[in-house]
C-alpha positions in Angstrom: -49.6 -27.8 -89.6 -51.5 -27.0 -92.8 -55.2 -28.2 -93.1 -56.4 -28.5 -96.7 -60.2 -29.6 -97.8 -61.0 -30.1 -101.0 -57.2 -32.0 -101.6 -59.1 -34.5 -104.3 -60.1 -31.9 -106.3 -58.2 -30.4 -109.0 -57.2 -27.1 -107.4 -57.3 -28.8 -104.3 -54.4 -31.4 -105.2 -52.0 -29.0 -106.8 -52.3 -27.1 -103.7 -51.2 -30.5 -101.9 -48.3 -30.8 -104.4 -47.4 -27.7 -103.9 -47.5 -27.3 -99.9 -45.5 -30.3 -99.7 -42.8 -29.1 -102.2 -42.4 -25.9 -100.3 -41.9 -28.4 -97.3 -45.0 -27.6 -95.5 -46.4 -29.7 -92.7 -49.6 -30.8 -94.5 -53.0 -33.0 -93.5 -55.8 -33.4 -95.8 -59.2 -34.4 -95.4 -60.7 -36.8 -97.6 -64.6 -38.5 -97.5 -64.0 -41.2 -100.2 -60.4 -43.5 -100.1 -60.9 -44.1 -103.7 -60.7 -40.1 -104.8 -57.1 -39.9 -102.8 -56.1 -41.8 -106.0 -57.0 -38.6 -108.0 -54.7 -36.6 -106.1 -51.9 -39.2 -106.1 -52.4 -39.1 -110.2 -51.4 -35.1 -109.7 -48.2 -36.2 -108.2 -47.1 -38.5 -110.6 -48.4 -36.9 -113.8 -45.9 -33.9 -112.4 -43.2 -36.9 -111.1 -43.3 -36.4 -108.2 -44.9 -39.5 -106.9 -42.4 -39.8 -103.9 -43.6 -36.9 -102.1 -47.5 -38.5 -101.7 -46.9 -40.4 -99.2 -45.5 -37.1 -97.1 -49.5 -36.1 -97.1 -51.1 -36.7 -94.1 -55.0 -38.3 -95.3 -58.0 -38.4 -92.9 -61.3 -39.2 -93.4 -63.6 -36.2 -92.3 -66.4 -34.4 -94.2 -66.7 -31.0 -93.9 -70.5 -31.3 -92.9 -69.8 -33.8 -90.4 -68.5 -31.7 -87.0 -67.1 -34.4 -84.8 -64.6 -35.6 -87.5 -63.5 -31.9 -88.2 -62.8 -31.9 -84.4 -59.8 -34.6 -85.3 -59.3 -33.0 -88.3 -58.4 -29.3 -86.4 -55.8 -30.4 -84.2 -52.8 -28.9 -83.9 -53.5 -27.1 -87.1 -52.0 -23.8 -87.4 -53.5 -22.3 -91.3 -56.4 -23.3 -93.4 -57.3 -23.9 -97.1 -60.8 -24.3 -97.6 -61.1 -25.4 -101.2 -63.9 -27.9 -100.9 -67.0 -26.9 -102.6 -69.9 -28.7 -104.8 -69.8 -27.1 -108.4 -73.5 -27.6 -110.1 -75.7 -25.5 -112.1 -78.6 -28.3 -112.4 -81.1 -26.4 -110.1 -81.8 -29.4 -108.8 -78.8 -29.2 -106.5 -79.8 -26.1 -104.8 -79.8 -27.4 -101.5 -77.4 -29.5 -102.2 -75.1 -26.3 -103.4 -76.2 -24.3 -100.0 -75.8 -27.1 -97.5 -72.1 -27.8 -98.8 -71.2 -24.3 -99.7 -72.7 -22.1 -96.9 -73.2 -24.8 -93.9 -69.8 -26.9 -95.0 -67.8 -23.0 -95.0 -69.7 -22.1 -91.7 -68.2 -25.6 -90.1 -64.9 -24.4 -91.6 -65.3 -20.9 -90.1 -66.2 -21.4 -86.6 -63.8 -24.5 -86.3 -60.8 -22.2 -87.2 -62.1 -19.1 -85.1 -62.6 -22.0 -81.9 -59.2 -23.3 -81.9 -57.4 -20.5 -83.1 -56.4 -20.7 -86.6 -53.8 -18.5 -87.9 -55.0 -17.6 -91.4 -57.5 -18.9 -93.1 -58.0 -19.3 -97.3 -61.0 -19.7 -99.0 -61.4 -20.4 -102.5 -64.5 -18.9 -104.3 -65.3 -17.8 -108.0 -65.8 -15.3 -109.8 -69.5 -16.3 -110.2 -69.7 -13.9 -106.4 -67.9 -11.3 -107.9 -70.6 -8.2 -108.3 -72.9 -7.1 -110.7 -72.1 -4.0 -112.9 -73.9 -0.9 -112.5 -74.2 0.7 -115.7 -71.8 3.4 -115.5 -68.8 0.4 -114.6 -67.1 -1.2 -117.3 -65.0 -4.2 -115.8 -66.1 -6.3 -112.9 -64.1 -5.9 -109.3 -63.4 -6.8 -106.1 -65.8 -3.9 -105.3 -68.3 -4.0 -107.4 -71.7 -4.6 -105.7 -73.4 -7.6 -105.4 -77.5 -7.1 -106.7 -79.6 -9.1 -105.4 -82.7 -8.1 -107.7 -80.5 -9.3 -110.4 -80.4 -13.3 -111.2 -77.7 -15.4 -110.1 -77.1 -19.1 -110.7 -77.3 -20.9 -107.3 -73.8 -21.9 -107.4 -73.1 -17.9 -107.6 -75.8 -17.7 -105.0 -74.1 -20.3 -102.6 -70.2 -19.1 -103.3 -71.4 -15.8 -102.0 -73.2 -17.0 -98.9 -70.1 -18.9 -98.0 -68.0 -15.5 -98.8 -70.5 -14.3 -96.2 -69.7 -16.5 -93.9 -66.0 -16.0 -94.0 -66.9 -12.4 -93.4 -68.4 -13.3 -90.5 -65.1 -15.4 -88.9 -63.5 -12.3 -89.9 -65.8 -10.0 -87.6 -65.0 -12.5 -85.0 -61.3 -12.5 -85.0 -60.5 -14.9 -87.6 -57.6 -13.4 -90.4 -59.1 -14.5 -93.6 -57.9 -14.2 -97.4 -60.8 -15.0 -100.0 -59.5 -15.3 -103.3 -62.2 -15.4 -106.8 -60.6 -17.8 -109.5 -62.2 -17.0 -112.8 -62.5 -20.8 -115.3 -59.2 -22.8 -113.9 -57.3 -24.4 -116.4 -55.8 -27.5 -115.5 -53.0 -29.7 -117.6 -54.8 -31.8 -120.5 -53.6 -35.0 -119.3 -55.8 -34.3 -115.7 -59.0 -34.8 -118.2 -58.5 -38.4 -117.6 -58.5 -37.5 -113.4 -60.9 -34.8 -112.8 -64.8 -34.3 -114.0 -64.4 -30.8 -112.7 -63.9 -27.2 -114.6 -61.8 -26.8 -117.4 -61.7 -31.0 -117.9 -65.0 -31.0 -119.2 -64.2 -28.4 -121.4 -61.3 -30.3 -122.5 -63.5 -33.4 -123.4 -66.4 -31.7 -125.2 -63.9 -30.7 -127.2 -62.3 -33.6 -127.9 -65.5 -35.5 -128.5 -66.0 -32.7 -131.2 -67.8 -30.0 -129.9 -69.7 -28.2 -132.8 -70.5 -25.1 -131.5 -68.8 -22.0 -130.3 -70.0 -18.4 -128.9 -68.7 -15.3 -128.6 -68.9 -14.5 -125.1 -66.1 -14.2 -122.7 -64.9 -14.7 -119.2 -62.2 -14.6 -117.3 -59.9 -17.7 -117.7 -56.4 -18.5 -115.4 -54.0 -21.8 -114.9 -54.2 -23.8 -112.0 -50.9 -23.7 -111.5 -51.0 -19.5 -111.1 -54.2 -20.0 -108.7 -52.3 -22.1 -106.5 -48.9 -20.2 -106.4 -51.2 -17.0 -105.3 -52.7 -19.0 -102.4 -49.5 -19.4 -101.3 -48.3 -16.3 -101.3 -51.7 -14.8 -100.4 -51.0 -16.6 -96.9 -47.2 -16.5 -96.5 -47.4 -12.4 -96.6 -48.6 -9.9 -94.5 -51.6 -9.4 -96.4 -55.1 -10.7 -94.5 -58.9 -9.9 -94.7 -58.8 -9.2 -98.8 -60.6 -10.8 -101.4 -58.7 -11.0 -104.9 -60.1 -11.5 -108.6 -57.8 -14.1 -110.0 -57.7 -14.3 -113.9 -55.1 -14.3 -116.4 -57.2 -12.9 -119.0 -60.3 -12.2 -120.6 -61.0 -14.5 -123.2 -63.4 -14.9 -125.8 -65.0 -19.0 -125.4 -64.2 -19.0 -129.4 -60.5 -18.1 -128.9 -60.3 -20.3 -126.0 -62.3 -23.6 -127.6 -59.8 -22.7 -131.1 -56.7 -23.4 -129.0 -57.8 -26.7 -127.5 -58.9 -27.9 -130.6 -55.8 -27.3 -132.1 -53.9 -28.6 -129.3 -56.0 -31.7 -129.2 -55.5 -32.2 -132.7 -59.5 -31.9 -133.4 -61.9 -30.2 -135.5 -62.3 -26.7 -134.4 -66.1 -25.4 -133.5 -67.5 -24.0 -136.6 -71.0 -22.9 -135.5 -71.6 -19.7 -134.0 -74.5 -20.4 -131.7 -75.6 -16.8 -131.0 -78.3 -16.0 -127.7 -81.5 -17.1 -129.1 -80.1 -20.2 -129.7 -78.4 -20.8 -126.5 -81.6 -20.1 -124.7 -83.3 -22.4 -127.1 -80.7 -25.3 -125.8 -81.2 -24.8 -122.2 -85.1 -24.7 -122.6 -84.9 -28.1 -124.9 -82.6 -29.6 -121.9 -85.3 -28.6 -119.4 -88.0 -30.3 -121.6 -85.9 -33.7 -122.0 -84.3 -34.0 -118.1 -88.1 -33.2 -117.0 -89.5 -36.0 -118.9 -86.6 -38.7 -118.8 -85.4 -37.9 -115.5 -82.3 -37.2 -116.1 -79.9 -34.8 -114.6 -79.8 -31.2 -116.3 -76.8 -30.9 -118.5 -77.4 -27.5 -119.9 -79.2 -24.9 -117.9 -80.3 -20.8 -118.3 -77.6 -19.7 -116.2 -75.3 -21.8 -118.3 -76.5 -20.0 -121.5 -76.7 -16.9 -120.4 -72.9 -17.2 -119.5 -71.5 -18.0 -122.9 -72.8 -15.3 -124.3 -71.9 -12.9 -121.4 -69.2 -10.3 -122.3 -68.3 -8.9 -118.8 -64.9 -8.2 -118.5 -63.3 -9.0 -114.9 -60.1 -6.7 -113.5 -56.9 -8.5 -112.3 -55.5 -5.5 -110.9 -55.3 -5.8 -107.1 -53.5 -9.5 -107.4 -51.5 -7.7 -109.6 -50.6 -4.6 -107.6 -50.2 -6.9 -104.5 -48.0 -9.3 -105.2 -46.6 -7.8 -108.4 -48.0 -11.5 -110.0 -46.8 -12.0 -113.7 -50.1 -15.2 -115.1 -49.2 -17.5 -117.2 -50.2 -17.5 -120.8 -53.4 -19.8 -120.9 -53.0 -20.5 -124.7 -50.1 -21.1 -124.2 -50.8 -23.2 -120.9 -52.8 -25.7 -122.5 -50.2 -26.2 -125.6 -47.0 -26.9 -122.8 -49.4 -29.1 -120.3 -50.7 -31.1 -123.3 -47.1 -32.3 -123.3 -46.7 -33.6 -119.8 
């Protein structure tokens, strides 16, 4: 049997759809009934509504160790894609106790009864820093710890840490580091997550754009790595997964024109980026309200680093799908 966390989430239900289409044995853990419907949404957006019910559901939290003890039997391989996604830094413990503790659960729960393989989804955000002689960011590159990190970025690579860990103690791990995951437009209307609410800024007519860049890959290719990732005879590897380094300009362009909006037509450059996220900080501080732009936040759209594909690549010989492209087809659906 297949465990999957995490199956309520975007990457985490096309996982589900997927698993089940390949005929897998499949339970997935869930902590609120009504978020099941999100997944089930997946399904029939895709039509494929009669495979749902093949889905094993069972309440169990990651951070609760008794009901993972239901949730590991007779459980065979593991995707861990659960995971909180903040950069308010008000949700650092919040970020740490789901990210680090919540993998650590994961981790000594598979090593205890004998998992097979486990998967764990991270980001790019605990991908290295480059050292001044490196041009594009790698699986090898260095992580700095002088140098500052959101504390998503900062609790991604503490949970990397403790997969390492399972791996020291027998556990065969694969750890793969999506880049921004693009799901299908219509899953705006499902998901808060990601690419989603990049989808409905733009809609809502998103005024600015920057020139920075990042790396940038379909759900649909993230998931179909996993997959393979685990069926071969490749364990204890970590693997940058992006399509492409895109420029946020480029990328906010094709939505808009997909969406049938009004492109961004402001360049906001650094200083005015760092002049948002200090304004936010003002306002949240004195209405109480939950930070919606943050430094880390600015300092990313205006970040050029360039991430390298090439292991995935060289691995599984893996052929992305066109993201432009991506978002014009799934706009269809």
């Amino acid at each position: 049997m297949v465990l999957v966390t995490g199956g309520t989430g975007l990457v985490g239900a096309h996982l589900l759809l997927h698993l089940i289409e390949n005929e897998q044995n499949v339970r997935a853990i869930y902590r609120n009934q009504t978020n099941i419907q999100k997944t089930k949404s997946v399904f029939e957006l895709y039509k494929k509504a009669d495979l749902f019910d093949k889905i094993n559901w069972l309440e169990a939290d990651i951070l609760d160790v008794p009901s993972l003890e239901t949730a590991f039997i007779n459980v065979d391989y593991v995707y861990h894609c659960a995971a909180l996604i903040s950069f308010d830094p008000k949700d650092e413990e919040a970020l740490r106790k789901t990210n680090i503790e919540g993998t650590a659960n994961m981790v000594n729960f598979s090593i205890a009864k004998g998992i097979k393989k486990f998967c764990y989804v991270s980001s790019i955000a605990a991908l290295g820093d480059l050292a001044q002689h490196e041009v594009s960011i790698t699986e090898e590159t260095d992580w700095n710890p002088e140098k500052p990190h959101s504390d998503y970025a900062i609790s991604k690579y503490g949970a990397e840490m403790e997969v390492w860990r399972g791996l020291q103690e027998g556990l065969d791990v694969i750890i793969v580091n999506p880049g921004v995951i693009l799901g299908p437009i219509p899953t705006t209307k499902i998901f808060d997550e990601g690419s989603n609410e990049l989808y409905r800024k733009v809609a809502n007519g998103l005024p600015f754009y920057t020139l920075g860049s990042t790396g940038v890959i379909t759900v649909n290719d993230v998931v179909k790595i996993m997959l393979e990732l685990m069926k071969r005879d490749i364990k204890n590897e970590r693997f940058t997964l992006i399509a492409d380094n895109i420029v946020f300009r480029d990328l906010l362009n094709t939505i808009a024109d997909t969406l049938k909006v009004k492109r961004p037509s402001i360049h906001a450059k650094p200083l005015f980026m760092n002049f948002l996220w200090i304004a936010d900080l003002i306002f949240s501080t004195l209405f109480f309200q939950k930070r919606r732009f943050t430094k880390a936040t600015a300092k990313a759209s205006y970040s050029t680093s360039l991430y390298a594909n090439e292991k995935i690549k060289t691995a599984l010989g893996t052929v992305f799908l066109d993201v432009h492209q991506y978002i014009k087809d799934t706009s269809k659906l």
